[in-house]
Legacy VTK file of the C-alpha trace (Angstrom):
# vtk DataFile Version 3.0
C-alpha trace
ASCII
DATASET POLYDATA
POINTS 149 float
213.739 -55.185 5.761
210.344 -54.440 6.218
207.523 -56.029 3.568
205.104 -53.396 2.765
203.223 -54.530 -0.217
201.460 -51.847 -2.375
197.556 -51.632 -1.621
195.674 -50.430 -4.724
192.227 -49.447 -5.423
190.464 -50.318 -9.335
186.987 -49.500 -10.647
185.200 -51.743 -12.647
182.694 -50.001 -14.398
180.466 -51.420 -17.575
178.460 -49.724 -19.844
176.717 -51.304 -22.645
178.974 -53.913 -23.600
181.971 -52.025 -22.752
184.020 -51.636 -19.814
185.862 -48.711 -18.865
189.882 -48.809 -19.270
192.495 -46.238 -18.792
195.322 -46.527 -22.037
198.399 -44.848 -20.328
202.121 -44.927 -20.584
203.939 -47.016 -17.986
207.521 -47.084 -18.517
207.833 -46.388 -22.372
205.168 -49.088 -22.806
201.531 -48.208 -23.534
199.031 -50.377 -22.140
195.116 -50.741 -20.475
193.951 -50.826 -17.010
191.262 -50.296 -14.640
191.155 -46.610 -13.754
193.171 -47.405 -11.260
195.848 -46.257 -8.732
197.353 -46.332 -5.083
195.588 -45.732 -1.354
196.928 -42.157 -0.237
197.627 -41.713 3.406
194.534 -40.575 5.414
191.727 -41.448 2.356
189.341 -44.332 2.727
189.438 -47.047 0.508
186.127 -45.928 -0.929
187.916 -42.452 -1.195
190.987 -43.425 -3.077
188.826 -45.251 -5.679
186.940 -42.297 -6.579
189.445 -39.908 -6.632
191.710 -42.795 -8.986
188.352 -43.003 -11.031
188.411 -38.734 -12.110
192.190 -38.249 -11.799
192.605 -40.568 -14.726
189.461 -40.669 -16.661
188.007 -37.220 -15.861
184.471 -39.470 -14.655
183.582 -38.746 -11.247
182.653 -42.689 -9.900
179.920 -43.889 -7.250
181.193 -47.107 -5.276
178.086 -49.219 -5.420
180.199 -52.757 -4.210
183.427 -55.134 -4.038
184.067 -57.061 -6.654
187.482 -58.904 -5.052
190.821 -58.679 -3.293
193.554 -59.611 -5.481
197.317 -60.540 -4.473
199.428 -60.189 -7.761
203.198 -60.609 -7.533
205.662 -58.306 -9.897
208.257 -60.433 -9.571
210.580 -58.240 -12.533
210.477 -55.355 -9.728
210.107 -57.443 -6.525
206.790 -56.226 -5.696
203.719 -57.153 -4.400
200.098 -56.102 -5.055
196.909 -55.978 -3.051
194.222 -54.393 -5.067
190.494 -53.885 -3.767
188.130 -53.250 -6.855
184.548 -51.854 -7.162
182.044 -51.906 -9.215
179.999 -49.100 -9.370
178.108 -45.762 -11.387
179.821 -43.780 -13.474
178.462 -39.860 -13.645
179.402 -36.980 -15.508
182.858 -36.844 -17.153
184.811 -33.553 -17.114
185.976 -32.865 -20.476
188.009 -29.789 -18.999
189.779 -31.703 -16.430
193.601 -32.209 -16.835
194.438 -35.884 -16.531
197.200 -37.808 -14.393
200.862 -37.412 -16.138
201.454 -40.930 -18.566
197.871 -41.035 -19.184
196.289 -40.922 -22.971
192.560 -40.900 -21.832
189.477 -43.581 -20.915
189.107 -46.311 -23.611
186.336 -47.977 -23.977
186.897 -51.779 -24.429
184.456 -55.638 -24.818
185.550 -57.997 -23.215
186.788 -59.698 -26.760
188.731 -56.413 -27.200
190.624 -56.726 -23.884
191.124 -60.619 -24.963
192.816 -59.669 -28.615
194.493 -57.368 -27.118
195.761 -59.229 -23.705
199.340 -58.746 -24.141
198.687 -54.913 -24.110
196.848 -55.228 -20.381
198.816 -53.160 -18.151
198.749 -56.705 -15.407
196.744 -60.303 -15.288
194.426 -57.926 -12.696
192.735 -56.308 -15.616
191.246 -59.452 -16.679
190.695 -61.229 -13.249
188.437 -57.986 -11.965
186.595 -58.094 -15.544
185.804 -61.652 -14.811
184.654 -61.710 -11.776
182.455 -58.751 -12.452
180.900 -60.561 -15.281
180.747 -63.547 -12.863
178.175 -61.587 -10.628
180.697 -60.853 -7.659
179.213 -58.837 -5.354
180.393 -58.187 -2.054
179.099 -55.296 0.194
180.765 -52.103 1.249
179.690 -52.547 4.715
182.777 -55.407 4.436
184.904 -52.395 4.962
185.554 -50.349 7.867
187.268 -47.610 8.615
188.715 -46.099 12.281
185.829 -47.610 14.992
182.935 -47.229 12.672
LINES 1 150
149 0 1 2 3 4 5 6 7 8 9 10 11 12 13 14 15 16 17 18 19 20 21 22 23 24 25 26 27 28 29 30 31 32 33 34 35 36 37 38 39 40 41 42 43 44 45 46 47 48 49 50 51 52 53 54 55 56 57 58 59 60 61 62 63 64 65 66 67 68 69 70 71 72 73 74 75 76 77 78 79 80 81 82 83 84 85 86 87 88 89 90 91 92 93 94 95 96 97 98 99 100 101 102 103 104 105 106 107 108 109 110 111 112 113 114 115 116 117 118 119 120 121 122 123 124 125 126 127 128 129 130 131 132 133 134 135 136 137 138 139 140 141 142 143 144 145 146 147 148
């Protein structure tokens, strides 16, 4: 058997006091995260994040930097996580725009929010990437390459 855990892409965006979740439906259980979603075949990291960011919010997302790597283990479904988040600029949002199947729409969430309501977090990820963002983690996109750029 070959181990092929699943690479994801999250945006961490804050506005105000208030960071950006998605409230979806995951298996008859609704819950927050990160807008947030898998890298597609023959997309860029950079790529998958924005297109994750306005499939499930409607917001159209500028990658401005790294905020982590994270390795999470679901060990219910025997699976393994590798996320790359980014903080970034949020534009306009397409009110028109149909969003991804399961999901309710953006919420906008405080930190104490998320905290009341941690049982409700979609993983321990949602968190983590909150706090390092508020920790100042900044890494550069150039950290990323693509091909023989």
């Amino acid at each position: 058997m070959i181990w092929a855990p699943h690479v994801t892409v999250a945006a961490v965006v804050e506005e105000n006091g208030r960071f950006l979740l998605v409230e979806e439906m995951v298996g008859g259980r609704r819950c927050f995260n990160q807008p947030a979603g898998h890298w597609d075949p023959g997309e860029t990291l950079l790529d998958a994040v924005v297109r994750e960011t306005l499939e499930e919010t409607g917001y159209t997302f500028q990658p401005e930097y790294l905020t982590g790597v994270y390795h999470w283990e679901f060990p219910e479904k025997n699976l393994t996580y590798l996320r790359f988040a980014f903080g970034g600029r949020l534009g306009p949002r397409d009110m028109s725009r149909a969003l991804d199947a399961g999901i309710i729409g953006p919420a906008w969430l405080t930190p104490g929010e998320v905290v009341a309501r941690q049982g409700e977090m979609r993983s321990v990820m949602v968190q983590r990437c909150m706090a390092d963002y508020q920790a100042g983690k900044r890494y550069p996109l150039d950290l990323l390459h693509a091909g023989v750029d």
